[in-house]
C-alpha positions in Angstrom: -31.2 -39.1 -3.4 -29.3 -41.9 -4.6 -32.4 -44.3 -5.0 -34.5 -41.7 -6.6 -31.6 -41.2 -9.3 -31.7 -44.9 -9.9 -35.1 -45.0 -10.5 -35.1 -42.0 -13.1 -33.0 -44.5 -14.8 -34.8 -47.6 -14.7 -36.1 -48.1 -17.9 -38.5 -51.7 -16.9 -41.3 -49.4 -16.7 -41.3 -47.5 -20.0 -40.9 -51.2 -21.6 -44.0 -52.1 -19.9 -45.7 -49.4 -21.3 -44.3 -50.2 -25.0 -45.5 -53.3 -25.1 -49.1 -53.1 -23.3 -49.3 -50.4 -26.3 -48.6 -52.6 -29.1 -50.4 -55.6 -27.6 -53.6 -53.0 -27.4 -52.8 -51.7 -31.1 -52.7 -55.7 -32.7 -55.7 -56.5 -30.7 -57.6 -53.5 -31.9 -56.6 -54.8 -35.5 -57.9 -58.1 -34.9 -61.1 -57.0 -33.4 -61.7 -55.0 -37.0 -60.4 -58.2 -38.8 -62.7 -60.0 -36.8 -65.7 -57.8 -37.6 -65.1 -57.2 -41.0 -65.0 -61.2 -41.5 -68.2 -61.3 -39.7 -69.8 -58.7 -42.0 -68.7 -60.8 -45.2 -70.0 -63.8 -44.0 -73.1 -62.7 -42.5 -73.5 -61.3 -46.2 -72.6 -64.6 -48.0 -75.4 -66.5 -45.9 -77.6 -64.1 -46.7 -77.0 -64.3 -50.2 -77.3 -68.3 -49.9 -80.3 -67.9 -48.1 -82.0 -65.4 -51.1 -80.7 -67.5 -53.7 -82.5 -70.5 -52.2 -86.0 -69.5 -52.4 
């Protein structure tokens, strides 16, 4: 009973947990950064590319 009291306690866990969840929430951000970069310059080449001909 002891043990299982301790672990109720233990706290390592729930930190764990906290930062696997912000760590997934920055990299979502940068994946969207990311794509939305991509977009913009996809469209700038593009735009070279029409202006060139």
């Amino acid at each position: 009973m002891h043990g299982f009291k301790r672990l109720l306690r233990c706290e390592e866990g729930a930190n764990a947990i906290e930062y696997a969840l912000v760590a997934t929430l920055i990299a979502i951000a940068a994946l969207a950064a990311y794509q939305n970069l991509g977009n913009k310059v996809d469209q700038m080449y593009n735009n070279v590319s029409n202006n060139l001909r």
